[in-house]
PDBQT receptor file of N, H, CA, C and O in Angstrom, charges set to zero:
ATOM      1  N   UNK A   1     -82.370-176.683 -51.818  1.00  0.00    +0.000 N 
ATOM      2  CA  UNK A   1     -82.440-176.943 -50.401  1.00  0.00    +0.000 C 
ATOM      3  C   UNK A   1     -81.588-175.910 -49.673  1.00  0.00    +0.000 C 
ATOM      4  O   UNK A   1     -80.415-175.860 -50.042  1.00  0.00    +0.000 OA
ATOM      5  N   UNK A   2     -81.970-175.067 -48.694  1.00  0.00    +0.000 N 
ATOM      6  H   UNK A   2     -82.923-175.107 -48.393  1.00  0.00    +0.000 HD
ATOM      7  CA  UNK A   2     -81.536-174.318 -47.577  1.00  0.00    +0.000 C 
ATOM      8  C   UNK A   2     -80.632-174.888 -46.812  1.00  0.00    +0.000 C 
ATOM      9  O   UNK A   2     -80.950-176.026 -46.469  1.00  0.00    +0.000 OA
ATOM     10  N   UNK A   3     -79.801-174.577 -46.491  1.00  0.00    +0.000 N 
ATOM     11  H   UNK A   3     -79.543-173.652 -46.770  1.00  0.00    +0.000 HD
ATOM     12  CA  UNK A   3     -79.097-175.339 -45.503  1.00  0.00    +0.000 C 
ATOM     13  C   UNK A   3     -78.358-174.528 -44.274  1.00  0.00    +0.000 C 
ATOM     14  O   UNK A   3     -77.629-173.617 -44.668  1.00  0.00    +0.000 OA
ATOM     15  N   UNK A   4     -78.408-174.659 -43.248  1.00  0.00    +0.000 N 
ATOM     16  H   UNK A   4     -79.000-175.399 -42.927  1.00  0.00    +0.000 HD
ATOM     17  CA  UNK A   4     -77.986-173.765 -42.254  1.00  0.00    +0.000 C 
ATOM     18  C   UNK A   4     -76.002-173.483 -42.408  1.00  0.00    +0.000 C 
ATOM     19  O   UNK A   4     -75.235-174.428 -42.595  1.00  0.00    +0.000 OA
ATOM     20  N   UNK A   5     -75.739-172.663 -42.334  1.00  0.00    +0.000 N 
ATOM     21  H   UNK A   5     -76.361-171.895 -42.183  1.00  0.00    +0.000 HD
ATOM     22  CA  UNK A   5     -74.314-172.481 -42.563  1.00  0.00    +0.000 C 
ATOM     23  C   UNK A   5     -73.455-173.166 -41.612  1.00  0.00    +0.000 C 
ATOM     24  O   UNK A   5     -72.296-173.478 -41.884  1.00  0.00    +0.000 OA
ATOM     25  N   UNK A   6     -74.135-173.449 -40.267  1.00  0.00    +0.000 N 
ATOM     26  H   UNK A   6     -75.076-173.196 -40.046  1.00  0.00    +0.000 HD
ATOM     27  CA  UNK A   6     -72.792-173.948 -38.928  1.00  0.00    +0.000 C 
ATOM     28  C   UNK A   6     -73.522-175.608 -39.440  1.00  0.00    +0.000 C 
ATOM     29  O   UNK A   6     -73.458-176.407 -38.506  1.00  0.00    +0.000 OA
ATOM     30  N   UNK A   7     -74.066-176.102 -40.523  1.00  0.00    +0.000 N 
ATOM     31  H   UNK A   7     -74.118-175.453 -41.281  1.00  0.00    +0.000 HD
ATOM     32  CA  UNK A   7     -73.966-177.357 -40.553  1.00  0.00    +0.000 C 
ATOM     33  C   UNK A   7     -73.255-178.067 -41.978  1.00  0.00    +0.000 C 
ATOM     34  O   UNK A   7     -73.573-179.104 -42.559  1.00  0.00    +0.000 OA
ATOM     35  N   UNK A   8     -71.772-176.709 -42.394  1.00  0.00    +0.000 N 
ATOM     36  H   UNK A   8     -71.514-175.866 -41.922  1.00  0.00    +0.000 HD
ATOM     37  CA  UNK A   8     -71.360-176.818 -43.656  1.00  0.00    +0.000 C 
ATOM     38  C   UNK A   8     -70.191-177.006 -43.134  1.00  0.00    +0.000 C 
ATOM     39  O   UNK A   8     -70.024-176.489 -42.029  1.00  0.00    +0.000 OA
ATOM     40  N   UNK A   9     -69.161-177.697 -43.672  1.00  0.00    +0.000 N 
ATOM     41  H   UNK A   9     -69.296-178.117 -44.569  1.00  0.00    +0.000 HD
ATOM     42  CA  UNK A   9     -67.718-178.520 -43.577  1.00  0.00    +0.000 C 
ATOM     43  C   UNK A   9     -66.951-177.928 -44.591  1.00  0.00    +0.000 C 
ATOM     44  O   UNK A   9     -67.186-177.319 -45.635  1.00  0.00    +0.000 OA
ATOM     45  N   UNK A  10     -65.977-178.287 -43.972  1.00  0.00    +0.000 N 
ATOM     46  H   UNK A  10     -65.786-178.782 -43.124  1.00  0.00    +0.000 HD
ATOM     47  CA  UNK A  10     -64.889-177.225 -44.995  1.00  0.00    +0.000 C 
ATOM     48  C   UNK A  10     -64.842-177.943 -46.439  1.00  0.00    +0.000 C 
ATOM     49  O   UNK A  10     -64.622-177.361 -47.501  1.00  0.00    +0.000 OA
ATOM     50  N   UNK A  11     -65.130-179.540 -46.246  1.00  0.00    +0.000 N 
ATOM     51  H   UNK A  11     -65.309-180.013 -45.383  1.00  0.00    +0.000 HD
ATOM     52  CA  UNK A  11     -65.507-180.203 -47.444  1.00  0.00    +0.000 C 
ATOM     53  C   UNK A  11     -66.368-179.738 -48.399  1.00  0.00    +0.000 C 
ATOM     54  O   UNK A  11     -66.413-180.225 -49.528  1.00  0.00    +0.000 OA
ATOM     55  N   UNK A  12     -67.243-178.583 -47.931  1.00  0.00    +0.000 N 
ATOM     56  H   UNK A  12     -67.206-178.187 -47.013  1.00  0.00    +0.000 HD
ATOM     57  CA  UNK A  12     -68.393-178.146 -48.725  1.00  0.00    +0.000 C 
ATOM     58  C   UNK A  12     -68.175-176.966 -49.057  1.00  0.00    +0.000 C 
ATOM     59  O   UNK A  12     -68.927-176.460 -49.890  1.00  0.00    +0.000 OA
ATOM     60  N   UNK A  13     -67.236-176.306 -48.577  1.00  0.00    +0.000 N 
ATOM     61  H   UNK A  13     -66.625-176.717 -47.901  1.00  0.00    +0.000 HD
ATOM     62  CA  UNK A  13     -66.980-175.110 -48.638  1.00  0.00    +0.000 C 
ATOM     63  C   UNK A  13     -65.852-174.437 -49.745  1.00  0.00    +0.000 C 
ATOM     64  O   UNK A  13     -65.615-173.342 -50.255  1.00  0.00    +0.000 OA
ATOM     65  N   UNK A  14     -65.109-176.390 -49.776  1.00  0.00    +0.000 N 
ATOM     66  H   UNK A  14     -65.302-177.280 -49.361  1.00  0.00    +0.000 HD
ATOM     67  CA  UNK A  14     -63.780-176.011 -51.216  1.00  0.00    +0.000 C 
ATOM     68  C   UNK A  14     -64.953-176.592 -51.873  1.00  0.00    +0.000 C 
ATOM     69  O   UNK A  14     -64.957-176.088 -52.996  1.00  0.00    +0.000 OA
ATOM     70  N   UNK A  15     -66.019-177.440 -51.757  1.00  0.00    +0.000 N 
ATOM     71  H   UNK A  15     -66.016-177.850 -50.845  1.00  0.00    +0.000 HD
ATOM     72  CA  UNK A  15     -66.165-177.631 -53.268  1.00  0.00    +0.000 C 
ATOM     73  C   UNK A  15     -67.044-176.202 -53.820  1.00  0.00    +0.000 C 
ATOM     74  O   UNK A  15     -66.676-175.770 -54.913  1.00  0.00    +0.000 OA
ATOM     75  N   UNK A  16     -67.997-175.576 -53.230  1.00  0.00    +0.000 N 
ATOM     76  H   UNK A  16     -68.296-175.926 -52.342  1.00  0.00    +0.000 HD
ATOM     77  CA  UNK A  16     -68.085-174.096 -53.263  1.00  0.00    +0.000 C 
ATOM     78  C   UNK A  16     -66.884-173.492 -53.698  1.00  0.00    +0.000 C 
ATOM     79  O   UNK A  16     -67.138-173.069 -54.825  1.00  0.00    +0.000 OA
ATOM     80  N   UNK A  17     -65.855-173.254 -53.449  1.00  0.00    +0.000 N 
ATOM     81  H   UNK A  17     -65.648-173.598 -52.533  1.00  0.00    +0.000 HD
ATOM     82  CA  UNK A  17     -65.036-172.607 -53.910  1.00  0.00    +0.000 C 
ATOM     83  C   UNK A  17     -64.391-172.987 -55.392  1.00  0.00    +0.000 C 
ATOM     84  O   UNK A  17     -63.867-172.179 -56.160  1.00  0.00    +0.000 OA
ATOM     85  N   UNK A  18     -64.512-174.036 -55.551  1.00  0.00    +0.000 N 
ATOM     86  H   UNK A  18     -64.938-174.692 -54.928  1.00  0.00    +0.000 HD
ATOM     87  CA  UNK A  18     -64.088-174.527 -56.972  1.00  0.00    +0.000 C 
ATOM     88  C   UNK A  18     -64.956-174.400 -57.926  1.00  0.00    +0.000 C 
ATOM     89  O   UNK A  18     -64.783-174.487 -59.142  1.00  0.00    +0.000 OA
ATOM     90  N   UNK A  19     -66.087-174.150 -57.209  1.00  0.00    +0.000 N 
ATOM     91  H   UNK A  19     -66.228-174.079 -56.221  1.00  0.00    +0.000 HD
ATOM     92  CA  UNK A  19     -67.244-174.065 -58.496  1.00  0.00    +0.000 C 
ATOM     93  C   UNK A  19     -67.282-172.348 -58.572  1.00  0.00    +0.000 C 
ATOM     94  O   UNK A  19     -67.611-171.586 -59.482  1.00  0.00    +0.000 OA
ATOM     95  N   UNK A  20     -66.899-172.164 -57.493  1.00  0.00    +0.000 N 
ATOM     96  H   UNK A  20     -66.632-172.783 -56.754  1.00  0.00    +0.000 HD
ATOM     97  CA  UNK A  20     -66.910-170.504 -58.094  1.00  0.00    +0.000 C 
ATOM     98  C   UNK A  20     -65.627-170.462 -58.932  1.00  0.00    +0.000 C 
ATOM     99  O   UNK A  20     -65.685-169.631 -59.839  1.00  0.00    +0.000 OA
ATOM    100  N   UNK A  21     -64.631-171.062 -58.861  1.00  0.00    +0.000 N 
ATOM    101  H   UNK A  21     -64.583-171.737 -58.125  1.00  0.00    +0.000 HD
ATOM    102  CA  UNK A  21     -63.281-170.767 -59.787  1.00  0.00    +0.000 C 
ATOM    103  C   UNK A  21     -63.610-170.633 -61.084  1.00  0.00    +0.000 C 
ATOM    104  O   UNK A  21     -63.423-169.711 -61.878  1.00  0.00    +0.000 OA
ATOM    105  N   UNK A  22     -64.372-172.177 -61.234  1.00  0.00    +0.000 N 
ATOM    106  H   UNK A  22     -64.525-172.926 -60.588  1.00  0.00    +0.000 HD
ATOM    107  CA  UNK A  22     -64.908-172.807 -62.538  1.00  0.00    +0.000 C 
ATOM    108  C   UNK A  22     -65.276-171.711 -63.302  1.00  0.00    +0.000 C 
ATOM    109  O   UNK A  22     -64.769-171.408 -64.382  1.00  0.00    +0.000 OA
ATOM    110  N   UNK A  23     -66.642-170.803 -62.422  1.00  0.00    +0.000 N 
ATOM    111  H   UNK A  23     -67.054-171.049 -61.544  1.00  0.00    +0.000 HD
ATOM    112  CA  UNK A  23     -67.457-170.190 -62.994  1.00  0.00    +0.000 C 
ATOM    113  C   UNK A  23     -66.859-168.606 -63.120  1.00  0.00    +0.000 C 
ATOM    114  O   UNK A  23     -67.606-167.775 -63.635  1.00  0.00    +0.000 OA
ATOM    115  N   UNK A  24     -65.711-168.245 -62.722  1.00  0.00    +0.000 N 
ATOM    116  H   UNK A  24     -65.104-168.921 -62.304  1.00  0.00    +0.000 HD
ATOM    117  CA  UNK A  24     -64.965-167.319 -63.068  1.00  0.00    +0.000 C 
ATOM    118  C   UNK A  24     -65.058-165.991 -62.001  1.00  0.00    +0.000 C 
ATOM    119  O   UNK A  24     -64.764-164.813 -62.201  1.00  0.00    +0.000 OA
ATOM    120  N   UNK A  25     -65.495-166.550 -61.002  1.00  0.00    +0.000 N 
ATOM    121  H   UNK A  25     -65.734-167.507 -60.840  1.00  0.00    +0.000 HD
ATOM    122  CA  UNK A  25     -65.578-166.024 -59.684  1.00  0.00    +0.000 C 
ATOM    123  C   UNK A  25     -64.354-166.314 -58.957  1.00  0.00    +0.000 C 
ATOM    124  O   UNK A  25     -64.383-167.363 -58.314  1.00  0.00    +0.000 OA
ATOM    125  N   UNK A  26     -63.200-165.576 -58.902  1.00  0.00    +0.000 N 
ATOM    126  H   UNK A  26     -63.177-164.723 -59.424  1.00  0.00    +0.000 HD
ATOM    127  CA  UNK A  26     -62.225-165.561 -57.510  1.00  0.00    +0.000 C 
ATOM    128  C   UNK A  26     -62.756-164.945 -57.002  1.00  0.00    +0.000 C 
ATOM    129  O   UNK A  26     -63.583-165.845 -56.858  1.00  0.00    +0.000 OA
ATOM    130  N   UNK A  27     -63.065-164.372 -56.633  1.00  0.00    +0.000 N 
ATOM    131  H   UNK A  27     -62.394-163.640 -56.750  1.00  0.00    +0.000 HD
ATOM    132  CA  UNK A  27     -62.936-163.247 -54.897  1.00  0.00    +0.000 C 
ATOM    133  C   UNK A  27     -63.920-164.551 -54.420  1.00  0.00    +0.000 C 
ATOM    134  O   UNK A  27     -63.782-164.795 -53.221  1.00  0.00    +0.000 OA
ATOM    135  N   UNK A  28     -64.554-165.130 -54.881  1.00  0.00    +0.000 N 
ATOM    136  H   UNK A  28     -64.666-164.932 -55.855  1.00  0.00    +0.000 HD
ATOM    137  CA  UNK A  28     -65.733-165.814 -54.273  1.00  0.00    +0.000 C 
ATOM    138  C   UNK A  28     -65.377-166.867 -53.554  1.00  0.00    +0.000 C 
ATOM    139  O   UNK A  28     -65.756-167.254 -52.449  1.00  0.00    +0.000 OA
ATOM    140  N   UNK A  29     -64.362-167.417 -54.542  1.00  0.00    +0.000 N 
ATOM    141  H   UNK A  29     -64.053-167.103 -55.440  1.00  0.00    +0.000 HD
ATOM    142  CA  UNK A  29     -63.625-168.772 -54.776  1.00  0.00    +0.000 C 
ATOM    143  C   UNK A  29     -62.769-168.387 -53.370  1.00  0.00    +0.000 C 
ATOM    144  O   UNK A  29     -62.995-169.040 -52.351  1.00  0.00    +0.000 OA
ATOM    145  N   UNK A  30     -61.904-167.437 -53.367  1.00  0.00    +0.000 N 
ATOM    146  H   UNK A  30     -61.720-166.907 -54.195  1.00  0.00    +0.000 HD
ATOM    147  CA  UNK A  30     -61.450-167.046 -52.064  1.00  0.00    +0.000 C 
ATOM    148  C   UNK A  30     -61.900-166.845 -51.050  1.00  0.00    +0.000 C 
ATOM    149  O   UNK A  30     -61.401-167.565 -50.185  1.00  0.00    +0.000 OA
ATOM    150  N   UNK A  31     -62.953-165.904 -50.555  1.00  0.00    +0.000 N 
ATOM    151  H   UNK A  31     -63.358-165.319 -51.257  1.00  0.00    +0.000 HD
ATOM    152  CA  UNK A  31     -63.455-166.472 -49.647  1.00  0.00    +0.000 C 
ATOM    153  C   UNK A  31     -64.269-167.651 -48.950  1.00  0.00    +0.000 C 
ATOM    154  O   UNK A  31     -64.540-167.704 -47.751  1.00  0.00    +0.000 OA
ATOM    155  N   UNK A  32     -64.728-168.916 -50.267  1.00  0.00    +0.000 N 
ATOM    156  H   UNK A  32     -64.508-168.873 -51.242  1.00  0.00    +0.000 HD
ATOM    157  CA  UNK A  32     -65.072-169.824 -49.792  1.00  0.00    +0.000 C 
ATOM    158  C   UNK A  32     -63.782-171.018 -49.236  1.00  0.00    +0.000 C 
ATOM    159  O   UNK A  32     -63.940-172.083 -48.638  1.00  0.00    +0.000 OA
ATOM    160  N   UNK A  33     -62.491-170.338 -49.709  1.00  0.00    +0.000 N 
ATOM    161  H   UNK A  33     -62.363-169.473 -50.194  1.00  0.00    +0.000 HD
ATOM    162  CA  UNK A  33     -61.299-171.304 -49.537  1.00  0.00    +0.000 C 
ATOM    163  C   UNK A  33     -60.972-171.126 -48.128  1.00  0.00    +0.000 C 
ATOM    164  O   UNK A  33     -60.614-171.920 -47.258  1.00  0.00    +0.000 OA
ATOM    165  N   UNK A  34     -61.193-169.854 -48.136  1.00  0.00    +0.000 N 
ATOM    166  H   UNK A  34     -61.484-169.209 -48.843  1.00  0.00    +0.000 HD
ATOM    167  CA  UNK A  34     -60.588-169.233 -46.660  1.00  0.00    +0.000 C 
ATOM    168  C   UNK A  34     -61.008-169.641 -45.411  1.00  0.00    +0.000 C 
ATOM    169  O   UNK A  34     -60.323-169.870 -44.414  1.00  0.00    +0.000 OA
ATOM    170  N   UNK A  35     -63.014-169.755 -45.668  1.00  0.00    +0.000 N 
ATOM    171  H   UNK A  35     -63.570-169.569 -46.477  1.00  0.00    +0.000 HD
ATOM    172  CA  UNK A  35     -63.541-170.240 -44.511  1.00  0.00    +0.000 C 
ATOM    173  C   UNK A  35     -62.916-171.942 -44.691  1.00  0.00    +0.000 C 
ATOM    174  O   UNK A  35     -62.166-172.435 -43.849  1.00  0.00    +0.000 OA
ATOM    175  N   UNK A  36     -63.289-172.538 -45.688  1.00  0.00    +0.000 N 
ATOM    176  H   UNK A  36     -63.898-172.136 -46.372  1.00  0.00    +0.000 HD
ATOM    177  CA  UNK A  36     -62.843-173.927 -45.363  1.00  0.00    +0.000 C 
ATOM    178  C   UNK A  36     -60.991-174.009 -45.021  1.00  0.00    +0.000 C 
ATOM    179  O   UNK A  36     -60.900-175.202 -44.729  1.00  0.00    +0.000 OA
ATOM    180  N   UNK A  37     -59.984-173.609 -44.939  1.00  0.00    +0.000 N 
ATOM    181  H   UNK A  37     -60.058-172.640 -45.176  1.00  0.00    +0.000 HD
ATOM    182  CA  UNK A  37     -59.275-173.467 -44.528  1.00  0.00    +0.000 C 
ATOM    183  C   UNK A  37     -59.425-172.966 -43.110  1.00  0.00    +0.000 C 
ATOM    184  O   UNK A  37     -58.487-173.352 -42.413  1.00  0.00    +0.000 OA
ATOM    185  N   UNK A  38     -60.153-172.358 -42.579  1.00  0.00    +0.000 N 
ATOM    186  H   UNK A  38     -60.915-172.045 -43.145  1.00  0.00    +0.000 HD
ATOM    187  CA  UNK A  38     -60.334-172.040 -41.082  1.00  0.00    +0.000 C 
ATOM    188  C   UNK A  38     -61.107-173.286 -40.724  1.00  0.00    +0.000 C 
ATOM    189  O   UNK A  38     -60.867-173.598 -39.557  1.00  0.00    +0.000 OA
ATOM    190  N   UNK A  39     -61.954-174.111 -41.323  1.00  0.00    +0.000 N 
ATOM    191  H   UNK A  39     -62.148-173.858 -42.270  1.00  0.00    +0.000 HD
ATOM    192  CA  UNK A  39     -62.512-175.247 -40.661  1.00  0.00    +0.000 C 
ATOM    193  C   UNK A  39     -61.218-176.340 -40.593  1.00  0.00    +0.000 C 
ATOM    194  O   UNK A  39     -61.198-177.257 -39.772  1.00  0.00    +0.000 OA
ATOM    195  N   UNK A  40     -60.446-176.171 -41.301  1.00  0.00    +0.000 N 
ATOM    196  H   UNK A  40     -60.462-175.426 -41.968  1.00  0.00    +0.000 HD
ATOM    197  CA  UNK A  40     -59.487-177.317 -41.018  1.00  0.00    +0.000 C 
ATOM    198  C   UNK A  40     -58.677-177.368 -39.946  1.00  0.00    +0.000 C 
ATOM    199  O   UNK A  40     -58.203-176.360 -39.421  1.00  0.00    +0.000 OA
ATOM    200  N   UNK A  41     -58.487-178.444 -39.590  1.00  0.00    +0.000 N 
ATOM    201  H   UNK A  41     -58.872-179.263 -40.016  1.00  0.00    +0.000 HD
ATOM    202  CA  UNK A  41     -57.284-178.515 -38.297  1.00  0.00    +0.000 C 
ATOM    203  C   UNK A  41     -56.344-178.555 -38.843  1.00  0.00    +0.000 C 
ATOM    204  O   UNK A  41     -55.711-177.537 -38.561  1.00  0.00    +0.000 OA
ATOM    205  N   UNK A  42     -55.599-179.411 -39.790  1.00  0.00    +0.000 N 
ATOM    206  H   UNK A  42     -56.113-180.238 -40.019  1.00  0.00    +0.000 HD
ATOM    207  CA  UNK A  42     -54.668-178.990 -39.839  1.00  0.00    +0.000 C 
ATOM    208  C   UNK A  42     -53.660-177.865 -40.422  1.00  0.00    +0.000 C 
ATOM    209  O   UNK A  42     -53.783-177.702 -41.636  1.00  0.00    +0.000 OA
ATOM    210  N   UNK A  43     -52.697-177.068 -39.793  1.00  0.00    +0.000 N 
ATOM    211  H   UNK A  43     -52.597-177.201 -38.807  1.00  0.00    +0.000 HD
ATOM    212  CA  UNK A  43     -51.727-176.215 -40.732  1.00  0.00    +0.000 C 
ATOM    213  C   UNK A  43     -51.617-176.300 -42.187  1.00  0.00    +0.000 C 
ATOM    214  O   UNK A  43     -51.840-175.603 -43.177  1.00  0.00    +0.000 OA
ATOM    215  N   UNK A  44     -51.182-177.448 -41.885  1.00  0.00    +0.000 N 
ATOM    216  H   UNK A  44     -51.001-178.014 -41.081  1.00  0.00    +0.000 HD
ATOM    217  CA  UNK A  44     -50.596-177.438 -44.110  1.00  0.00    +0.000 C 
ATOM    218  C   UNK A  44     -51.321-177.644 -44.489  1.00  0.00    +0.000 C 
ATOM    219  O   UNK A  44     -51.177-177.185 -45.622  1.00  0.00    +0.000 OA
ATOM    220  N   UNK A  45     -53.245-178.571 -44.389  1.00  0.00    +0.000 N 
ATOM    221  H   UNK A  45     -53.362-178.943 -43.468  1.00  0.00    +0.000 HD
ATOM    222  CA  UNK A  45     -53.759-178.491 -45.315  1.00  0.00    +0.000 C 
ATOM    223  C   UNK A  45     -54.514-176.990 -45.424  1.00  0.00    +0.000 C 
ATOM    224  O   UNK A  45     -55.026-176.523 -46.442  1.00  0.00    +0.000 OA
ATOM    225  N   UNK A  46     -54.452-176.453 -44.284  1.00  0.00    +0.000 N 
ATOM    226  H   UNK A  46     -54.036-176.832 -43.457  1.00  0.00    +0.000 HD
ATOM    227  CA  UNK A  46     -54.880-175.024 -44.802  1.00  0.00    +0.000 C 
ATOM    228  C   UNK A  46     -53.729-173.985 -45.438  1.00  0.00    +0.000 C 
ATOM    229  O   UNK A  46     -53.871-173.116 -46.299  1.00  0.00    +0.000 OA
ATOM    230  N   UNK A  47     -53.226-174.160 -45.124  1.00  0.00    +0.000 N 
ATOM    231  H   UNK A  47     -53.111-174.865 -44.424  1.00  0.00    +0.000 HD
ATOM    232  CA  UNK A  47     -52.331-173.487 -45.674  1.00  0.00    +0.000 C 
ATOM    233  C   UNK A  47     -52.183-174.015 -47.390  1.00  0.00    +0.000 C 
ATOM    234  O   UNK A  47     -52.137-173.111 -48.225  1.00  0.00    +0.000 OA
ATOM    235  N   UNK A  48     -52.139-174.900 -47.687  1.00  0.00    +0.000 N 
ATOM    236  H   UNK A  48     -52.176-175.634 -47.009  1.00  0.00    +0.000 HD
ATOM    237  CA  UNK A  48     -52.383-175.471 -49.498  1.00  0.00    +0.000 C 
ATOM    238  C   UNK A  48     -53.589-175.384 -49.846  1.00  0.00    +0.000 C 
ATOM    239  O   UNK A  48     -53.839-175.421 -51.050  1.00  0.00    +0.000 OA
ATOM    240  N   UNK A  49     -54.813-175.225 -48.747  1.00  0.00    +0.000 N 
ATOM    241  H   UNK A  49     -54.609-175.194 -47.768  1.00  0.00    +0.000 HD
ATOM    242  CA  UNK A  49     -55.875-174.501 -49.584  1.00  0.00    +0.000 C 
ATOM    243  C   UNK A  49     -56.250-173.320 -49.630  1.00  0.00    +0.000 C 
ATOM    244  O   UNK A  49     -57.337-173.001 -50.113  1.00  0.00    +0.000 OA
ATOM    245  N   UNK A  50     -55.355-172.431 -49.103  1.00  0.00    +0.000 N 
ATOM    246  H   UNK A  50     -54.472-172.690 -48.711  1.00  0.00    +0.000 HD
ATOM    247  CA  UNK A  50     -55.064-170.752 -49.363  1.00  0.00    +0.000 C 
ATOM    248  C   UNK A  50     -54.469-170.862 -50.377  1.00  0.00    +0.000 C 
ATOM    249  O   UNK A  50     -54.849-170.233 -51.365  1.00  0.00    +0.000 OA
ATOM    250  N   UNK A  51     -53.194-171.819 -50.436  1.00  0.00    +0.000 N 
ATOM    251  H   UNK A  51     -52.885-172.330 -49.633  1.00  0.00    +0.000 HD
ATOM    252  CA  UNK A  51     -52.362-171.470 -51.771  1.00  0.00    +0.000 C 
ATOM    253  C   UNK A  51     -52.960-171.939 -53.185  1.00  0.00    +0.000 C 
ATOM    254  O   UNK A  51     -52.577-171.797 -54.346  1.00  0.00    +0.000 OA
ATOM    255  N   UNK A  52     -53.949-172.496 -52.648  1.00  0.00    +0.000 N 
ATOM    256  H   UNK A  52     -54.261-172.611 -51.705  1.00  0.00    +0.000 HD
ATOM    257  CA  UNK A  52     -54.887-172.873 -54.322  1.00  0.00    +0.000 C 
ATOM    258  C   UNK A  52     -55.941-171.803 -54.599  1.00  0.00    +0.000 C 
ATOM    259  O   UNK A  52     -56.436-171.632 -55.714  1.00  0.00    +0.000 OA
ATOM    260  N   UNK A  53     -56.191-171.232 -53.721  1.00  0.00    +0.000 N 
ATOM    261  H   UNK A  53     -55.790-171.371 -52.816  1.00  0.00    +0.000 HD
ATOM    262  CA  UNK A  53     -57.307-170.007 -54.226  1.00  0.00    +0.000 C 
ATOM    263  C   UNK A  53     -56.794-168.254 -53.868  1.00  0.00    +0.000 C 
ATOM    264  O   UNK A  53     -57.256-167.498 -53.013  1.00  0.00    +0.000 OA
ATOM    265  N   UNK A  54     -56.017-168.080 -54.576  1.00  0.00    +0.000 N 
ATOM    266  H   UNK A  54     -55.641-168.694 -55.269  1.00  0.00    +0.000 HD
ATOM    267  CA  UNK A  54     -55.412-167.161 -53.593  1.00  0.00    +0.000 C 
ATOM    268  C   UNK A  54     -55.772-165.605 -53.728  1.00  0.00    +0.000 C 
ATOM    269  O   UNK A  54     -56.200-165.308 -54.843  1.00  0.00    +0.000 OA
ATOM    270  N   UNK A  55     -55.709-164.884 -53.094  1.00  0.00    +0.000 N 
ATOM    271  H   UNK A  55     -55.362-165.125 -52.188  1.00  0.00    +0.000 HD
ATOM    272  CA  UNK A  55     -57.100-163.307 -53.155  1.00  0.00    +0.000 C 
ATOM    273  C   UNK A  55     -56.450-162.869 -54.795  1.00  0.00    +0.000 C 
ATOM    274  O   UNK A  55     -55.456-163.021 -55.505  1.00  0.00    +0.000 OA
ATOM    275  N   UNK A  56     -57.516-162.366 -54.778  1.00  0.00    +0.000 N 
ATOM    276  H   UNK A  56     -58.324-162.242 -54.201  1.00  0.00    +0.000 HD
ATOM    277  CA  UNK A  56     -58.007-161.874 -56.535  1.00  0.00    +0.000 C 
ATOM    278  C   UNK A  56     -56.995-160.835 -56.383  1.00  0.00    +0.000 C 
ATOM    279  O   UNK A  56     -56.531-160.592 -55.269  1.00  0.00    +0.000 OA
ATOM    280  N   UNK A  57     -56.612-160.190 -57.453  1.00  0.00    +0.000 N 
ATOM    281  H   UNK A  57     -56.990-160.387 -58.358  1.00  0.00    +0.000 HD
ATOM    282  CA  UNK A  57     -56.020-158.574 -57.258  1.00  0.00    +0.000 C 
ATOM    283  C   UNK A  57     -57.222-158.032 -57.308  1.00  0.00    +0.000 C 
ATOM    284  O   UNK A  57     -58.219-158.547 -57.815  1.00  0.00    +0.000 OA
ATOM    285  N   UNK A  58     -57.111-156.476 -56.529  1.00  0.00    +0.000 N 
ATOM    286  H   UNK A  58     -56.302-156.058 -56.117  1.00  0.00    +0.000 HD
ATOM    287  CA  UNK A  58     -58.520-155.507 -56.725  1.00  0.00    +0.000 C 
ATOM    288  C   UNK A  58     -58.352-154.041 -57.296  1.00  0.00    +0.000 C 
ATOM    289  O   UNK A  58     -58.669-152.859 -57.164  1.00  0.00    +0.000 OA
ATOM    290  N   UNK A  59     -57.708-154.860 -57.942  1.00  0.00    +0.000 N 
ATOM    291  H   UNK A  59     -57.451-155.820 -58.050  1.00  0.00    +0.000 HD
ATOM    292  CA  UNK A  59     -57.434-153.748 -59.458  1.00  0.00    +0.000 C 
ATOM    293  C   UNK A  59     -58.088-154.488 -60.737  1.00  0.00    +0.000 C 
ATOM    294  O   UNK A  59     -58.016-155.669 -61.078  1.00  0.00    +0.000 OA
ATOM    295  N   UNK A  60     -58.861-153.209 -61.426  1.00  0.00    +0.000 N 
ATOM    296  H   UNK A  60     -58.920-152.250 -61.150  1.00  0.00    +0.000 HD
ATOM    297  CA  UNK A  60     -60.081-153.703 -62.525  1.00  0.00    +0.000 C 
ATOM    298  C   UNK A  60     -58.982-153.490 -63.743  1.00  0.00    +0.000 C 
ATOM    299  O   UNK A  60     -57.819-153.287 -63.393  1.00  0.00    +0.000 OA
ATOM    300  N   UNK A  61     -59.197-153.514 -64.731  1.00  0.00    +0.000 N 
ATOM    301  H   UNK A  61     -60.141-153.679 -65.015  1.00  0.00    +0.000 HD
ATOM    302  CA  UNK A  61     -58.758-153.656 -65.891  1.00  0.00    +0.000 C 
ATOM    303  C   UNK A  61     -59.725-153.084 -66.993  1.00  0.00    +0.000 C 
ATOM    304  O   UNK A  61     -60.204-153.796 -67.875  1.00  0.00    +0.000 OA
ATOM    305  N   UNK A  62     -59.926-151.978 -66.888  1.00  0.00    +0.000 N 
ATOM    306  H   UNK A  62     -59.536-151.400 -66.171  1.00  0.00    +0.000 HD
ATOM    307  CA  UNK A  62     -61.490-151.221 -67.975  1.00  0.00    +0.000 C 
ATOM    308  C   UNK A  62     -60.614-150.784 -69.204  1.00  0.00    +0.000 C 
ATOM    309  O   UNK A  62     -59.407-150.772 -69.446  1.00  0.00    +0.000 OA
ATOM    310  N   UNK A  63     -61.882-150.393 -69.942  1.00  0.00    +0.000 N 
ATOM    311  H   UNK A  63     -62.862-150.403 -69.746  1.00  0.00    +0.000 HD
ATOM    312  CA  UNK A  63     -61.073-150.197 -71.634  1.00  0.00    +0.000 C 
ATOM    313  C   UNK A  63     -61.695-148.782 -71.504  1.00  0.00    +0.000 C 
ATOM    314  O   UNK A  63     -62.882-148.459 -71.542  1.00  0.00    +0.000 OA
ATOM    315  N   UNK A  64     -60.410-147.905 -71.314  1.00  0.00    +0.000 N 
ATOM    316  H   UNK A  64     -59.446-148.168 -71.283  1.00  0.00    +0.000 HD
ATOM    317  CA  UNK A  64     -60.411-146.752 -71.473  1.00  0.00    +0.000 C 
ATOM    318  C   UNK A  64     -60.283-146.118 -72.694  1.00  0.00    +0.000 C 
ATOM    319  O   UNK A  64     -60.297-144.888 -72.756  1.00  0.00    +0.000 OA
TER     320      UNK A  64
């Protein structure tokens, strides 16, 4: 099912983000934390759901 994006809640947006954790996706996981942290009103709970997903480093790790 399609779903329009301005009819998604930040409720939907950590659980998106946890399933990207799961699946070994941070950067993903982060930016789905981030928007649901901007849907929240309040401070601290956004702020503890930044601190649960927090940006990937963007430095790779290759076998040279």
């Amino acid at each position: 099912m399609i779903r329009d994006s301005g009819d998604l809640t930040a409720s939907d947006y950590l659980d998106g983000a946890r399933e990207m954790a799961a699946a070994n996706r941070p950067f993903l996981a982060h930016l789905l934390a981030e928007e649901a942290a901007r849907l929240t009103a309040d401070p601290a709970t956004a702020a503890g759901i930044r601190a649960g997903f927090p940006a990937p480093t963007t430095t790779r790790e290759g076998t040279d």
